[in-house]
C-alpha positions in Angstrom: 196.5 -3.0 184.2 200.2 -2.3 184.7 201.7 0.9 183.0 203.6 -0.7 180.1 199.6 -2.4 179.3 198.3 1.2 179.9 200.6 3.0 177.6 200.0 0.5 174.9 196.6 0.3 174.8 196.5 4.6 174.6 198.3 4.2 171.8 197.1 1.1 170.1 194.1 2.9 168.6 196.5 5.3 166.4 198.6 2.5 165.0 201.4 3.4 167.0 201.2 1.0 169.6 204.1 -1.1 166.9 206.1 1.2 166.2 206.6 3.3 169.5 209.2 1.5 171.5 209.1 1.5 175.4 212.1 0.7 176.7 212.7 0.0 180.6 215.9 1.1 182.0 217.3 -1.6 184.5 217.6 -0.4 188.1 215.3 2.4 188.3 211.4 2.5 189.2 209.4 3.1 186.1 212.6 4.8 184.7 211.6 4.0 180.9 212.6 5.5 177.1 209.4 6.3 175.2 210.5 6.9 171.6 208.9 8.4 169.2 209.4 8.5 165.1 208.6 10.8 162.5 204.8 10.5 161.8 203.9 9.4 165.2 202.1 11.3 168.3 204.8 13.5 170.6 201.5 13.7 172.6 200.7 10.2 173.2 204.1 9.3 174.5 204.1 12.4 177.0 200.5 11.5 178.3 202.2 7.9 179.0 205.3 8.8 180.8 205.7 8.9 184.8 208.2 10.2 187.1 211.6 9.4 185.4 210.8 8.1 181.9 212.3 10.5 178.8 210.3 10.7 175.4 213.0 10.2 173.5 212.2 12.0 169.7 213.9 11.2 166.4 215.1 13.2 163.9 212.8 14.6 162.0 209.5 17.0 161.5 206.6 16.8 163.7 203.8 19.2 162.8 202.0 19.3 166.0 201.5 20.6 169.4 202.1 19.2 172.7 200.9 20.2 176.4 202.6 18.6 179.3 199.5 19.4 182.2 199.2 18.2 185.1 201.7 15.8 185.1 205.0 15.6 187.3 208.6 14.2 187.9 209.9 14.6 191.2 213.4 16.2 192.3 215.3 12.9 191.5 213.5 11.6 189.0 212.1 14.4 186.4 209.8 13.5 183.1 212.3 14.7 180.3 211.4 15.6 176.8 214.5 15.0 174.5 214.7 15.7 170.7 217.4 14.1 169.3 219.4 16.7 166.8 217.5 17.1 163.3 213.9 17.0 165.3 211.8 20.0 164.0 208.6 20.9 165.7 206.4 23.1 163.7 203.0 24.7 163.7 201.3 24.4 159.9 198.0 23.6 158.5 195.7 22.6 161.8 198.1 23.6 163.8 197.8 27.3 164.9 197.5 29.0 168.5 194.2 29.1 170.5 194.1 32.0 172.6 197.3 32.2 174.6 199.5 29.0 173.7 202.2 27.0 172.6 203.9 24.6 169.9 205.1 23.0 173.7 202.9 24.3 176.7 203.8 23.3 180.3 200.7 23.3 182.4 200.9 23.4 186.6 203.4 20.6 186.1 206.8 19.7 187.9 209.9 18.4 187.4 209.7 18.5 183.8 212.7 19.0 181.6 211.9 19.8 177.5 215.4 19.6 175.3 216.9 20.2 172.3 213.9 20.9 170.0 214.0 23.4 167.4 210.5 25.1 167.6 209.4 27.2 164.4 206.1 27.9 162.5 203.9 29.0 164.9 201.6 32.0 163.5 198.7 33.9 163.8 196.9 37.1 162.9 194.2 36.7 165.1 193.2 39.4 167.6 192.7 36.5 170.2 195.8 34.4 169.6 199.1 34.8 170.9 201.7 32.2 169.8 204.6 31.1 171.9 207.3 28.8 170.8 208.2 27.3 174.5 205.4 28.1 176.6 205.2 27.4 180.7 202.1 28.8 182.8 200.3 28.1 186.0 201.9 26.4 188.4 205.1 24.1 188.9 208.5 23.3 190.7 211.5 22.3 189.2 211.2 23.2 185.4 213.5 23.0 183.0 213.9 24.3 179.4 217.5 23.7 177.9 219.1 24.0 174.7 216.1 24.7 172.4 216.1 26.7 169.1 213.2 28.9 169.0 212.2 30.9 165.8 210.0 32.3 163.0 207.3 32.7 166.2 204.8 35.2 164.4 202.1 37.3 165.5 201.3 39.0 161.7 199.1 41.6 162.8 199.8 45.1 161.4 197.9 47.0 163.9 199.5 49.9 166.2 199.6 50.6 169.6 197.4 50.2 171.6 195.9 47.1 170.2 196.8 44.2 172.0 198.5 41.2 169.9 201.8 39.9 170.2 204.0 36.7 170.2 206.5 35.1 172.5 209.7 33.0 171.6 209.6 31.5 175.3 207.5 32.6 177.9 206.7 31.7 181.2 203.9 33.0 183.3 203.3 32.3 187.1 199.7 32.6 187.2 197.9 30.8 190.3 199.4 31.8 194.3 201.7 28.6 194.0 203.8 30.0 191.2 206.5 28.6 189.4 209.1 28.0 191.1 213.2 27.0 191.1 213.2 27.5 186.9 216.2 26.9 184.4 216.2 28.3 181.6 219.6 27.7 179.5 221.4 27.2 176.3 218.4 28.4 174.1 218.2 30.2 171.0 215.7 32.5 170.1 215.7 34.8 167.0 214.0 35.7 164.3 210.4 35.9 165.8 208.1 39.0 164.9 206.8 39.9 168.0 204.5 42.8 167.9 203.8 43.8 171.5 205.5 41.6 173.2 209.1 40.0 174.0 211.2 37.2 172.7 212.5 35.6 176.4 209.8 36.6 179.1 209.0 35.6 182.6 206.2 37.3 184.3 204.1 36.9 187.3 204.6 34.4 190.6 207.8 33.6 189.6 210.5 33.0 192.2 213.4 31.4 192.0 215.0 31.3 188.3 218.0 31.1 186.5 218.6 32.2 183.3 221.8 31.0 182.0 224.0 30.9 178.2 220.8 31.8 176.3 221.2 33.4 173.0 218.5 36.0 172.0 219.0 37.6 168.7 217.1 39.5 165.8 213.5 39.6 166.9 211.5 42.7 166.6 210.8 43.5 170.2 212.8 42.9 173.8 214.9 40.2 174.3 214.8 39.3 177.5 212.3 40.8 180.1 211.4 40.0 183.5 208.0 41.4 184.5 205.9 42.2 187.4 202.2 43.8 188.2 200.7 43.1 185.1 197.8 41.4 186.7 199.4 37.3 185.7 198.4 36.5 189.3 195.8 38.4 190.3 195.2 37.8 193.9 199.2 37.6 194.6 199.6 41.2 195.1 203.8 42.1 195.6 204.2 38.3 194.7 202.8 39.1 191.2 206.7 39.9 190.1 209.4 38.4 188.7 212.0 37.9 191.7 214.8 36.2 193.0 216.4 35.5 189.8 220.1 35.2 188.2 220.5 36.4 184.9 224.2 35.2 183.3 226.2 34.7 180.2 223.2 35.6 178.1 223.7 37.1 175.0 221.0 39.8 173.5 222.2 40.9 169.8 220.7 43.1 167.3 216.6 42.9 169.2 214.7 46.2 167.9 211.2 47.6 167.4 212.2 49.9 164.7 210.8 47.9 162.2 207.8 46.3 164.3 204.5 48.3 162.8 203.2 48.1 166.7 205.5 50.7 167.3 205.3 52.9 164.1 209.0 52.7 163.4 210.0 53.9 167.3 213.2 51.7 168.4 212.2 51.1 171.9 213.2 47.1 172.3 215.8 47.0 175.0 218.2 43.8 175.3 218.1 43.2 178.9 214.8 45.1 180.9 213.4 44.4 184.1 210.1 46.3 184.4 209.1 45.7 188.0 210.9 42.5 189.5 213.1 42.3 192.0 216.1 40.4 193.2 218.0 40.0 190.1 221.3 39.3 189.6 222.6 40.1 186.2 226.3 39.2 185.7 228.3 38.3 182.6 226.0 39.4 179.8 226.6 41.2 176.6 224.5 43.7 175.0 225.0 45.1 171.4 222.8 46.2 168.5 219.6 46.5 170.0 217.3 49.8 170.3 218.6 50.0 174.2 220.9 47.7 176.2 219.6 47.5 179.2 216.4 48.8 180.7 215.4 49.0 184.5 212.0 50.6 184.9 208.4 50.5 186.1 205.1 50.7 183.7 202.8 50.8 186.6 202.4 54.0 188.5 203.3 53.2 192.2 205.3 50.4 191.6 209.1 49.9 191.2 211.8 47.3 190.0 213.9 47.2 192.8 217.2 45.4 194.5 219.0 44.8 190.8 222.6 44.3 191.1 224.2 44.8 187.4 227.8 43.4 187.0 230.6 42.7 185.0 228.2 43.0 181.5 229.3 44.6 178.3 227.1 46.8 177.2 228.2 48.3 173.1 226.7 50.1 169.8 223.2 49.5 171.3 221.3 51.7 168.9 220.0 54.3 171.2 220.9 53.8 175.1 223.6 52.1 176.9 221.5 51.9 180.1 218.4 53.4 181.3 216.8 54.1 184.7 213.9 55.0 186.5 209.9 55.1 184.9 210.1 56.6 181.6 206.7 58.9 182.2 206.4 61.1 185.8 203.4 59.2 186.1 204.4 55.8 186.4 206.8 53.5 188.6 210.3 53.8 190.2 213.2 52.3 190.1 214.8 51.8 193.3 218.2 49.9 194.8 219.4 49.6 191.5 223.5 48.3 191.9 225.5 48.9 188.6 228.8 48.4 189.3 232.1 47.0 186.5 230.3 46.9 183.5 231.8 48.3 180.0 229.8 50.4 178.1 231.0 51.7 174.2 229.3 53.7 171.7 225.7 53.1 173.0 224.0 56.6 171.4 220.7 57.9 169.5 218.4 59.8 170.9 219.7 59.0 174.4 223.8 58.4 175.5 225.7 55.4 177.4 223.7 55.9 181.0 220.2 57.9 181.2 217.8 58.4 184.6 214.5 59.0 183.3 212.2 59.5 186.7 212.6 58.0 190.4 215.5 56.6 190.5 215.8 56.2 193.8 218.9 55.1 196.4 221.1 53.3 193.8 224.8 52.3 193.7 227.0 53.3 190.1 230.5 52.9 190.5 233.6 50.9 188.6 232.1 51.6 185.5 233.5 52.2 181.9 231.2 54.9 179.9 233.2 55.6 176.5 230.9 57.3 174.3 230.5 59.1 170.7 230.9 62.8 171.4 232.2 64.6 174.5 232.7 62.6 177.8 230.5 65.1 179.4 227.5 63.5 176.8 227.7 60.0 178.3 225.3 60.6 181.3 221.8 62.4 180.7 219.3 63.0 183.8 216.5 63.6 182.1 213.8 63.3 184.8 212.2 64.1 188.6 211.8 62.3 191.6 215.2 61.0 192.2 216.9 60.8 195.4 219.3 59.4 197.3 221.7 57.9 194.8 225.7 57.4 195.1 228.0 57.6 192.6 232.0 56.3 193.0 234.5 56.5 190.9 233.9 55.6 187.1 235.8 56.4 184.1 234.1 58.4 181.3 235.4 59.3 177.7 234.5 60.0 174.2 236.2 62.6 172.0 237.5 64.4 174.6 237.9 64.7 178.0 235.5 67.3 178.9 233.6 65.9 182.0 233.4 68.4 184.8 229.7 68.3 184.8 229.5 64.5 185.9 228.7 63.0 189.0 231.1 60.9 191.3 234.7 60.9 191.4 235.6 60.7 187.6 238.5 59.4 185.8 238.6 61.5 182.3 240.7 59.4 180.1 240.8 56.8 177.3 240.6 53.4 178.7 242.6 51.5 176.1 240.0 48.8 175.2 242.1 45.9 173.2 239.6 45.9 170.0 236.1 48.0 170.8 234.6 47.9 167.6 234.4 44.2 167.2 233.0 44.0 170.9 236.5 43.3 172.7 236.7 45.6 176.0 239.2 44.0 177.7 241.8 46.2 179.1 245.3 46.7 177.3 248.1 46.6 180.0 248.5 50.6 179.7 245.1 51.1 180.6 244.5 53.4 183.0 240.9 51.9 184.6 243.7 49.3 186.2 243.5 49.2 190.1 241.5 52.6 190.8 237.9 51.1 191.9 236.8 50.1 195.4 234.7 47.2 196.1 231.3 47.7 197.5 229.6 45.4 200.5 228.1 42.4 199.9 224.4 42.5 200.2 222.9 40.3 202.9 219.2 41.6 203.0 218.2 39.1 199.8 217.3 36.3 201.9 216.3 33.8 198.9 217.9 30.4 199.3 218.8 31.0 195.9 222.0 32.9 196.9 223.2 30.3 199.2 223.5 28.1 195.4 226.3 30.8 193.8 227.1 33.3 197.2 229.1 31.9 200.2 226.5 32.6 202.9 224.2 33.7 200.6 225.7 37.5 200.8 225.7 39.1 196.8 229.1 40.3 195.8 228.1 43.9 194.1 231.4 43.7 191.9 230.3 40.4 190.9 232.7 36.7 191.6 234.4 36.8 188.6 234.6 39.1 185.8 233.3 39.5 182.1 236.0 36.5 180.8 235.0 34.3 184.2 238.3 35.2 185.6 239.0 36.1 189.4 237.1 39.2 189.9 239.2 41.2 192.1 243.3 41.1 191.0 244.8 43.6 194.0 243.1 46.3 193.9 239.8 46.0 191.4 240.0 47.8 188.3 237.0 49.7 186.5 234.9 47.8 183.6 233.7 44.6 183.5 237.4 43.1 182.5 239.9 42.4 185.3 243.6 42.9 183.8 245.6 40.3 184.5 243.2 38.1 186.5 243.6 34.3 187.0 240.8 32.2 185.6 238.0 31.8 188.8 236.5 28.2 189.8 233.3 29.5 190.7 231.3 30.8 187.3 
């Protein structure tokens, strides 16, 4: 039986076999288009499709689930999952999580790319449920998930910490000692998704090799985007149970917060950006406004760390409580250490904590070229709250707020308004008076990442600290680079 007989006769028995057209494409090895109509199986046409055939799915709503296991593309020829624009997949009546799941779950699988659906209705208030929008776990190489929209994901249990429910937008999980690796994440749009204990844009475990590119995560009531380690998703991987090896860029993470989430009791803890213990990450080119904290690097476990971060050229504004925070937020739990934050822009970021806090540990980390304008006295923007630090180095950064007092801060400080074109609306580019123009100092490259990740964005694979180019994807250094995550008067870069 040949593959077209195959496919037909899997679907013949559903009525489909008629209406689902397999179409060859000339010149290419089992390269065909399965499509798939409104009232027909998404699932059938992914069980039938080999190395380089696309499901191709019509406008339209498909109550259902589907779970791409097992199953594999290769390099050159991937297994793609297309929605055409107006396809809507939604959970419903019959269609609600079992244990740990998704509307789409990918399954030890490789080579797989799922695009352009618009994933809603997934819910449950079961203790034992967690509903994902986008799901990938196991195993697998080569996975792609671009230019979804993800939302109304609900987990609709009231209870309080530290019961354990929660819901994820788009989550991926390396869970076996093969991991997932070489992941693309892009052009997705997650929001509105009630979260309870956990986060809208997750990857956790064996996880190596990821990027994380032009995503969207708004208005869901937990974390946007987190990158996990040593929470037990591979058990027998010990330090490979992490996150790692990862670029994070051009992400945007607007208006995420727990203050309304009844797992917190109205605490506003939900930072855009966190990384609580992986390493290797590259964030460069993100914005952060509106959420609880706007950007987290931390540890939950007790002696374990996130580590080797390099934070660059982000904006970072009116986050609810914290600009950035540092270090494990109890004495008793992990570090944070080799933690590079250099040309970012941070405005008005302020609660109960100010633009830049160290909680504990925070150990032998980089801060320099950095804008902190804050809400009250420059002096206010930086708050060491913690133990355990050591060895950290501060350059020069420029701190200000309602006046210039600042003699308490660390580093070599330049006390003075940086002339930000339009702040309140988000715009911190420089104005040409600005006095952040041509005072930083650009760090060394750091060569001890030996991913072959790097090699893909990094001439030899060595990570610029000050980033390539800067928040607007101009030329990063203009002369002598200037503080923030705007370079004045810089040409417009080739390499983004």
């Amino acid at each position: 039986m040949n593959y077209l007989e195959a496919f037909m006769k899997s679907t013949a028995s559903t009525g489909a076999a008629a209406c689902l057209l397999l179409a060859a494409q000339l010149g290419t090895a089992h390269a065909a288009t399965i499509t798939v109509s409104p009232g027909q199986s998404i699932q059938t046409a992914v069980n039938g499709a080999v190395a380089g055939d696309t499901v191709r799915v019509l406008a339209g709503t498909y109550t259902q689930k589907v779970l791409v296991a097992n199953k594999s593309g290769t390099a050159s020829a991937p297994i793609t999952i297309k929605a055409d624009p107006g396809v809507v997949l939604k959970g419903g009546s019959g269609v609600t999580p079992s244990g740990r799941q998704g509307l789409i779950t990918i399954r030890n699988a490789n080579h797989v790319r799922v695009e352009g659906f618009e994933v809603t209705g997934f819910t449950s208030g079961s203790s034992s449920a967690t509903p994902v929008g986008i799901l990938i776990e196991g195993s697998g190489a080569g996975l792609q998930i671009v230019d979804n929209k993800i939302h109304g994901i609900k987990h609709t249990s009231t209870c309080r910490d530290p019961c354990a429910v929660g819901a994820h937008g788009l989550a991926v999980f390396g869970t076996t000692s093969a991991g997932i690796t070489d992941l693309l994440v892009q052009g997705n749009e997650v929001y509105q998704n009630v979260l309870q204990a956990s986060e809208a844009l997750v990857i956790n475990g064996n996880v190596d090799r990821f990027e994380v590119l032009n995503n969207h995560v708004h208005d869901n009531n937990n974390i946007g985007f987190d990158f996990i380690g040593f929470e037990g998703e591979c058990s027998g991987c010990g330090d490979k149970d992490r996150a790692r090896n990862g670029i994070v860029r051009n992400n945007r993470a607007v208006n995420n917060s727990s203050s309304t989430n009844p797992w917190y009791g109205g605490e506003g803890s939900a930072a855009g950006f966190y990384v609580d213990g992986g390493r290797y990450i590259v964030f460069d080119g993100n914005t952060s406004t509106g959420n609880d904290l706007g950007f987290e690097f931390a540890s939950e476990h007790a002696g374990k760390a996130t580590e080797d971060i390099v934070m660059s050229n982000n904006v970072v504004y009116k986050n609810r409580e914290v600009g950035l925070t540092v270090g494990g937020y109890d004495a008793g739990l992990g570090a944070a250490r080799r933690i590079h934050v250099h040309n970012n822009s941070f405005y008005k970021n302020q609660g109960w904590g100010t633009e830049i806090v160290f909680q504990h540990k925070v150990i032998d980390s980089r801060f320099s070229n950095n804008i902190f304008f804050g809400t009250g006295p420059a002096a206010d923007n930086y708050l060491n709250e913690g133990s355990g630090h050591s060895g950290n180095v501060w350059g020069t950064n420029l701190w200000w707020g309602t006046n210039a007092s600042g003699g308490s801060l660390p580093g070599v400080r330049v006390l003075a308004d940086p002339r930000f074109i339009a702040p309140e609306s988000g715009n911190l580019n420089l104005q040409a008076t600005s006095p952040a123009i041509g005072v930083g100092a650009t760090g060394a490259a750091l060569t001890t990442w030996t991913s072959p990740l790097w090699s893909r964005y990094f001439a030899g694979g060595a990570i610029p600290v000050n980033g390539v180019t800067d928040i607007n994807g101009q030329a990063r250094i203009e002369g002598t680079i200037d503080l923030g995550a705007d370079e004045y008067g810089s040409a417009p870069a080739a390499n983004k």
